[in-house]
C-alpha positions as CSV (number, residue, x, y, z in Angstrom):
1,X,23.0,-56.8,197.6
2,X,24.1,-52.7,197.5
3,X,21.2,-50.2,197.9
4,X,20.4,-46.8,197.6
5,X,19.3,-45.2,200.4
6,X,17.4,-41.9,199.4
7,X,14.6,-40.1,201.1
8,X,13.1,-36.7,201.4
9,X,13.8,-34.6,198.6
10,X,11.0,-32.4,198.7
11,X,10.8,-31.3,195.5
12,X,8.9,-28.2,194.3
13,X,9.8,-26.6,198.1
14,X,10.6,-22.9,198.5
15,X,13.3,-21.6,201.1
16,X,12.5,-18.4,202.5
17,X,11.0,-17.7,199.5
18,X,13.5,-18.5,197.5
19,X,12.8,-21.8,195.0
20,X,14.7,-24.5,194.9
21,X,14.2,-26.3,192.1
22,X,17.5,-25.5,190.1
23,X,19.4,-27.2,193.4
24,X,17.1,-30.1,193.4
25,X,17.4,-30.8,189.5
26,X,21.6,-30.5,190.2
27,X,21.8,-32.6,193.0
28,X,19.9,-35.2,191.3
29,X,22.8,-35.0,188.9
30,X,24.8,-35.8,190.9
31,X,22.8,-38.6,192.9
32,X,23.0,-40.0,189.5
33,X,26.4,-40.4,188.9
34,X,27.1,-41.6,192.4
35,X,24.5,-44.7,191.0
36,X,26.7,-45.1,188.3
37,X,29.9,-45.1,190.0
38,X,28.5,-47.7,192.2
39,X,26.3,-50.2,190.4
40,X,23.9,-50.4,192.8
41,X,21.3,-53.5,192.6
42,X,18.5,-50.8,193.9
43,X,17.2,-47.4,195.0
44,X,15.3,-47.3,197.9
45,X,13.2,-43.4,198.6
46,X,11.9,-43.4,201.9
47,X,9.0,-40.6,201.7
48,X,8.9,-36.9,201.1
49,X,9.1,-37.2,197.4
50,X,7.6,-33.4,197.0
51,X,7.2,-31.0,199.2
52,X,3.2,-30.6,198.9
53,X,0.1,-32.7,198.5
54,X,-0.4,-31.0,195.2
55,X,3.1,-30.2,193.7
56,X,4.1,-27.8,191.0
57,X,4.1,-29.2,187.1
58,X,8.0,-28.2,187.4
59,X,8.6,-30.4,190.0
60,X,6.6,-33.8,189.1
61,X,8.8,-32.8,185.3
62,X,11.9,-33.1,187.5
63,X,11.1,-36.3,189.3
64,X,9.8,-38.2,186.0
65,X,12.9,-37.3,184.5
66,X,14.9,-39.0,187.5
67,X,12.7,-42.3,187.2
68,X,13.2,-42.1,183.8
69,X,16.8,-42.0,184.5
70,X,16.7,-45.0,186.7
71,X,14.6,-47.3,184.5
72,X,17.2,-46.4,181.7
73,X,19.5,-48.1,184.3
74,X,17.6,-50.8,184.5
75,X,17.6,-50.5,188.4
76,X,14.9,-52.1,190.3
77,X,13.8,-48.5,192.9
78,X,10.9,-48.7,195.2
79,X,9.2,-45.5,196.9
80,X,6.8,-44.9,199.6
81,X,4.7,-41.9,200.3
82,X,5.7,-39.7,203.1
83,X,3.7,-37.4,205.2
84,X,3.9,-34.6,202.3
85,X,2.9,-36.6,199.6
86,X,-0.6,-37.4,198.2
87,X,-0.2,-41.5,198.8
88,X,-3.1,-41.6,195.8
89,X,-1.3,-39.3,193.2
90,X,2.1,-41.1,193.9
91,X,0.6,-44.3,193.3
92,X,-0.9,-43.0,190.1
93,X,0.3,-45.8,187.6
94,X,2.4,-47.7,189.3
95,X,1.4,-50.9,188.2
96,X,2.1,-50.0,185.1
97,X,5.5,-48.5,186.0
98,X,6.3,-52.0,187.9
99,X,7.2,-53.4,184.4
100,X,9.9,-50.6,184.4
101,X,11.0,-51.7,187.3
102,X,9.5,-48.4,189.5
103,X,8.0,-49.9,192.6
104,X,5.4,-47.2,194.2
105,X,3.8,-48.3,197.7
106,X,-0.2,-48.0,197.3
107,X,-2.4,-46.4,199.8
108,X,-2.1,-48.2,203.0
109,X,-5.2,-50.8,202.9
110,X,-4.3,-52.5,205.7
111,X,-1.5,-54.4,203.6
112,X,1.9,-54.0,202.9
113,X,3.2,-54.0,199.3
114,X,6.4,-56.5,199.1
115,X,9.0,-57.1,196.4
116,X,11.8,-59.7,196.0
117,X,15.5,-59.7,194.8
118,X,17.5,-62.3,195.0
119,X,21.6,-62.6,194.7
120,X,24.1,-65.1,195.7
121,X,23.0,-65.4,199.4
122,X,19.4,-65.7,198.7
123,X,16.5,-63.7,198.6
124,X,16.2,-60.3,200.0
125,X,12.2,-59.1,200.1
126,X,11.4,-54.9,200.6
127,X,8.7,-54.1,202.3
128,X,6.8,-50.4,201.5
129,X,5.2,-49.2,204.2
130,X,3.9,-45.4,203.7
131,X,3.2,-42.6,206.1
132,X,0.8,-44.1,208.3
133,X,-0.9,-42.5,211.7
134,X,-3.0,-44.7,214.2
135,X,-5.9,-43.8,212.6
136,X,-5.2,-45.6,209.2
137,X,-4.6,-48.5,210.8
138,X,-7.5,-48.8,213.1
139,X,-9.7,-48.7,209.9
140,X,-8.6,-52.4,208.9
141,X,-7.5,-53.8,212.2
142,X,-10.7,-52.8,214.6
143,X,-10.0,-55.3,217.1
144,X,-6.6,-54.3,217.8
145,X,-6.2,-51.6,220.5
146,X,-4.3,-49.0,218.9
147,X,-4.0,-46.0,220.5
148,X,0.0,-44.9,219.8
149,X,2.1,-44.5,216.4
150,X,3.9,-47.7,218.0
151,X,1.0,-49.7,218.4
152,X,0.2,-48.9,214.7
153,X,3.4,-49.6,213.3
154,X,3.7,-52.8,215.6
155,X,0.0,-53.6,214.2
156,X,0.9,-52.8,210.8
157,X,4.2,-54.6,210.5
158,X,2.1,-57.6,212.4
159,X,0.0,-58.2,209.6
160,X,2.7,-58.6,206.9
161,X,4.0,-62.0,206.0
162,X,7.6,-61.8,206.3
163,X,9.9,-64.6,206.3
164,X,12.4,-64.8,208.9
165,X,15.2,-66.6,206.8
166,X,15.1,-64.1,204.1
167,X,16.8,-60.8,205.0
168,X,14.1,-58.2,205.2
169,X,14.4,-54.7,204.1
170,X,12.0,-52.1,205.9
171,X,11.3,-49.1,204.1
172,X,8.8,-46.8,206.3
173,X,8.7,-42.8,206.5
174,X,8.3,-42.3,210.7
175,X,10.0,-40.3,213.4
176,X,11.8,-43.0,215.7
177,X,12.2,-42.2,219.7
178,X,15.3,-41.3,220.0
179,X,15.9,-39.5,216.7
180,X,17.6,-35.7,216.0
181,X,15.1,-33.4,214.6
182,X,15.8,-30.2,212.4
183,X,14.0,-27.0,212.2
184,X,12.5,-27.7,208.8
185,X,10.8,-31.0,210.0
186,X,6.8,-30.8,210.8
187,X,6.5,-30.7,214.5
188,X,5.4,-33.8,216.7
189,X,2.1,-33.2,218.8
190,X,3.5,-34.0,222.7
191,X,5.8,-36.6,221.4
192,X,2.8,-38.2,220.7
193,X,4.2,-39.4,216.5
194,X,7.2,-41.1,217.9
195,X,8.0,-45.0,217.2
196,X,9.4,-47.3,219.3
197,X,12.7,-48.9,217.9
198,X,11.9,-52.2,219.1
199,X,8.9,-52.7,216.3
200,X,11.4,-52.8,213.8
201,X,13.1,-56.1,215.4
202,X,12.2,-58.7,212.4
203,X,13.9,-56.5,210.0
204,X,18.2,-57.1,208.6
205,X,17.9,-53.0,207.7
206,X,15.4,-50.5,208.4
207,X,15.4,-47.3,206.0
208,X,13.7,-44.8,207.4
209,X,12.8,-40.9,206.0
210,X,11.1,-37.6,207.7
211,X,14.2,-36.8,210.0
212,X,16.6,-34.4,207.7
213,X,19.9,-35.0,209.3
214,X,21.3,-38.5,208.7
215,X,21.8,-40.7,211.7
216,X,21.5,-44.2,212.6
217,X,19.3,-45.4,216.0
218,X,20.6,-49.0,216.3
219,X,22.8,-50.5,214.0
220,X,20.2,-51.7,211.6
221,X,17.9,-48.5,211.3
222,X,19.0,-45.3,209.4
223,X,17.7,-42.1,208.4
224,X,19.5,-41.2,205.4
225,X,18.6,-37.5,205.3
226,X,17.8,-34.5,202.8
227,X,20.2,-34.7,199.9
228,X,19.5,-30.9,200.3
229,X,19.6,-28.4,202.9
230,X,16.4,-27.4,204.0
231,X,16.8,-24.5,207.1
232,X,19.6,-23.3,208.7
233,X,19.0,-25.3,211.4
234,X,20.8,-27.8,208.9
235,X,23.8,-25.5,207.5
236,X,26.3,-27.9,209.8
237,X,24.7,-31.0,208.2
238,X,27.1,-32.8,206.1
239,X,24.4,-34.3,203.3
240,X,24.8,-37.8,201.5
241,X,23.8,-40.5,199.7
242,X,23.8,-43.5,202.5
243,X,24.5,-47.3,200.4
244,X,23.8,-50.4,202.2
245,X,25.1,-53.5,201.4
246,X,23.7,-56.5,202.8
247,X,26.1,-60.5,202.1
248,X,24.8,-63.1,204.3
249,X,21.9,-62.5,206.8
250,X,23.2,-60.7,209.8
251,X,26.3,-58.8,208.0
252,X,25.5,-55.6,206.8
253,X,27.6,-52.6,205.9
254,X,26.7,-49.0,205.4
255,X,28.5,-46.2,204.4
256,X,28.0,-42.6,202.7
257,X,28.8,-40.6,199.5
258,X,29.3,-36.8,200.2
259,X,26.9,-34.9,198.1
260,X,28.0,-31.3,197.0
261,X,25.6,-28.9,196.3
262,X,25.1,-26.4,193.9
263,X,25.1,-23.3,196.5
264,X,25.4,-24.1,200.5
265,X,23.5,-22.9,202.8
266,X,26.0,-20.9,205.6
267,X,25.3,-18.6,208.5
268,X,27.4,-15.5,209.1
269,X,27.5,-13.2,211.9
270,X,29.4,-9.6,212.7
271,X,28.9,-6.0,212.1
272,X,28.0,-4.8,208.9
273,X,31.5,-3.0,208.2
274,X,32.7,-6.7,208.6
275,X,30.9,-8.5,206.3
276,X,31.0,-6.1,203.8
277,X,35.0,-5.7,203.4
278,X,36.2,-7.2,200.6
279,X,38.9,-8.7,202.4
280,X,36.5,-10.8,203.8
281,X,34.2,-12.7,201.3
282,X,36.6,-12.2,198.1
283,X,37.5,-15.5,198.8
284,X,34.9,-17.3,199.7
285,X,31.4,-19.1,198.2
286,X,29.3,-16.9,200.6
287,X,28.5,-14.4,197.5
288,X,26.8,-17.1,195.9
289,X,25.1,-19.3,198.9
290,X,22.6,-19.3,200.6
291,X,23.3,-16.8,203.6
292,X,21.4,-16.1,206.8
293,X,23.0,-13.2,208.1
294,X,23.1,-12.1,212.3
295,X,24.6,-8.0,212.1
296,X,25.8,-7.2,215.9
297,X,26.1,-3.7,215.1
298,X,23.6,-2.2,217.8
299,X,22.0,0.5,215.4
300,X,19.9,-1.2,212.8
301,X,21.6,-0.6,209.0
302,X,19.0,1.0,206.5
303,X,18.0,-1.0,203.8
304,X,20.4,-3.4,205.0
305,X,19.0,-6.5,203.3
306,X,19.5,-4.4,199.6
307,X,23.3,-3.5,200.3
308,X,24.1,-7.0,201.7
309,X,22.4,-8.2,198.4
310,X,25.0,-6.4,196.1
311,X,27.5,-8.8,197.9
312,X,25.7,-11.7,198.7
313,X,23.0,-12.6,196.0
314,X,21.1,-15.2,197.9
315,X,20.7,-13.6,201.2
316,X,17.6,-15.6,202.5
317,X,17.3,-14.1,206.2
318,X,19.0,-11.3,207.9
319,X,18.7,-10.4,212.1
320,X,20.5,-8.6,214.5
321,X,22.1,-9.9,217.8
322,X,22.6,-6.6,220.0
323,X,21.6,-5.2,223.3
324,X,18.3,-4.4,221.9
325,X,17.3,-7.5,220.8
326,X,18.6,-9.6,223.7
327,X,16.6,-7.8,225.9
328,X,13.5,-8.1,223.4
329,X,14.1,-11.8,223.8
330,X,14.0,-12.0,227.4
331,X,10.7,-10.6,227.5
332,X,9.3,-12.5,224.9
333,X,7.0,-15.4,226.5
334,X,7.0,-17.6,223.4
335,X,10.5,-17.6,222.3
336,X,11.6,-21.0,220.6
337,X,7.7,-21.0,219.5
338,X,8.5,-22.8,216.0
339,X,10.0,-25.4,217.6
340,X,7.9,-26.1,220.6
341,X,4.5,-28.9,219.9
342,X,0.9,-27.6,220.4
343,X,0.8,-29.2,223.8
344,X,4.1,-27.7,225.3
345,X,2.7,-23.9,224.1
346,X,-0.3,-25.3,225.7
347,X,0.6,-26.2,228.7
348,X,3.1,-22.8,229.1
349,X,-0.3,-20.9,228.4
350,X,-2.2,-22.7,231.3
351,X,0.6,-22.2,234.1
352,X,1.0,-18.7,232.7
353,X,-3.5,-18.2,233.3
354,X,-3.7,-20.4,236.3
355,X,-0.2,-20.3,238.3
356,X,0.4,-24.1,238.4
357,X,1.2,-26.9,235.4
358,X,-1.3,-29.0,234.1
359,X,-1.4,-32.2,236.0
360,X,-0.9,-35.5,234.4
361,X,-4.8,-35.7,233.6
362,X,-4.9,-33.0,232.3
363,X,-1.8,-33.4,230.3
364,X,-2.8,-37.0,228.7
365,X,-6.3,-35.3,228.0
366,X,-4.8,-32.3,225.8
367,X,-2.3,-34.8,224.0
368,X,-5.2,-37.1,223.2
369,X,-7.5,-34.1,221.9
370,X,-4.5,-32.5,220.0
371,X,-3.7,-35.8,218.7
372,X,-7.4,-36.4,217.3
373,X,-7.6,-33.0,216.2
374,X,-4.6,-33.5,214.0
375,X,-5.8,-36.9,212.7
376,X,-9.1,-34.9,211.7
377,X,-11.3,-37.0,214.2
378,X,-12.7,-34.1,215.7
């Protein structure tokens, strides 16, 4: 059995401003032909179909035309709801597009939708579970305590009926302890989103979206990635499609298919006489990337982000690194803020006031608060 293994392709999303619909639509391309060079049984997307609750017209035109493609394939592909989708508009006719053979998970009711292929070695049976927090699973399992994303994944996956000769296929859209995070990803609240790998023990293959670099935690669970590049934080990725092949129960093989896109996303760095002499970009793709550019030059340039446009059309950011801002950064308190959770800024605001950390108390009270404030409790 050889599957696709897709997931967050956030389509409708905007860069810096910049949209990225033309380099979603070509890389879809050329997901596409990867399909047909290797006759895949299935295509598996793990989450993050769009980029918003509510997505442009432009991009729900581009993903129809994608499932289109894929029923005109006659490939069986199943799809969850990740945390930036609306799990009620994704689901919106899918049982009429399971004739087509497009499998959408439906709002988490406390069940798990299941489907079943079958080849030589026997049956394999998908399981769609959606982007789910604690609080969507207390609703349908109030006697269970559930007070941890890995209680309500364990809770969750408890109540699904799977058979443990059959190889089981996992497809979920959660950040698993342990995993690599990029800039571009939503930020965990304390720590308090992760999964524990060991819930995932009944399954042969476990594929995962949310993270956008791809990685493996085990053997048997994968993040596939962003077919995309998504921040600078991921201009070292090396994006892919990831295609799993499972024989007997217990073998399983994965590898990946380089994806090339339609302009890169590369960060350069040097004074502005540098990067602007011909000698040095003439031969390269920068001019038509997607560039963040750091200038060391330690008087600012004026206009600088127009002149660097003449050269290099998709410029998306532009900063300097020089004495000046070094020393700006040393005094800053909340450098790093994008990246840090609620409760870390939290807690570096309270030892700041008050001279001393929070204590554990205090710490388990914030994350609990933070956590109920996100899950719109409070």
């Amino acid at each position: 059995m050889k599957l696709i293994h897709l997931s967050d392709l956030h389509l409708g999303k905007r860069v810096n401003e910049f949209p990225m619909l033309d380099d979603q639509k070509y890389i879809l391309k050329k997901i596409l032909n990867i399909i047909d060079d290797e006759h895949p049984d299935g295509v598996i997307i793990a989450g993050d179909v769009y980029d918003k609750s509510v997505p442009p017209a432009e991009a729900v035109e581009v993903f129809d035309e994608f499932l289109v493609s894929l029923a005109d394939r006659r490939l069986e592909t199943f799809i969850i709801s990740g945390n930036h989708d609306s799990p009620e508009r994704l689901a919106f006719g899918s049982r009429l597009m399971d004739l087509s053979g497009i499998h959408f998970s439906p709002v988490y009711d406390g069940k798990v939708e299941s489907f079943r292929l079958t080849d030589e070695f026997g049956a394999v049976d998908i399981y769609l579970l959606p982007f789910i927090k604690p609080v969507h699973v207390r609703r349908y399992y109030p006697e269970e305590t559930i007070e941890s994303y890995t209680d309500a994944l364990r809770t969750a996956i408890g109540g699904m009926d799977i058979h443990s000769d059959h190889r089981n296929i996992l497809v979920t859209h959660q950040f698993v302890t342990g995993a690599s995070r990029s800039e571009s990803e939503e930020i965990s609240v304390g720590g308090s989103d992760s999964v524990d790998a060991s819930v995932f023990d009944g399954f042969d293959y476990v594929a995962l979206g949310h993270i956008h670099g791809p990685q493996n935690i085990g053997a048997r669970i994968r993040y596939c990635g962003t077919p995309l590049k998504y921040s600078f934080s991921e201009a070292k990725h090396e994006k892919s499609v990831s295609i799993v092949a499972l024989r007997e129960k217990g073998e399983l093989d994965i590898r990946t298919v380089p994806l090339s896109p339609l302009r890169d996303m590369v960060e350069l760095k040097g004074s502005y006489d540098e990067l602007t002499a011909k000698r040095y970009y003439e031969n390269t793709s920068y001019t038509e990337d997607y560039v963040h550019i750091t200038l060391t030059d330690e008087e600012d340039i004026p206009d600088a982000v127009s002149k660097l446009r003449v050269i290099y059309r998709n410029l998306m950011k532009l900063d300097y690194d020089n004495r000046r801002t070094r020393h700006h950064a040393e005094l800053t308190a909340a450098e790093n803020i994008e990246t840090k959770s609620p409760l870390t800024l939290f807690a570096e605001f309270y030892e700041k006031q008050n001279g001393v950390p929070l204590s554990e108390e205090q710490s388990a009270f914030m994350s609990d608060m933070i956590e109920r404030v996100w899950e719109g409790e409070v």
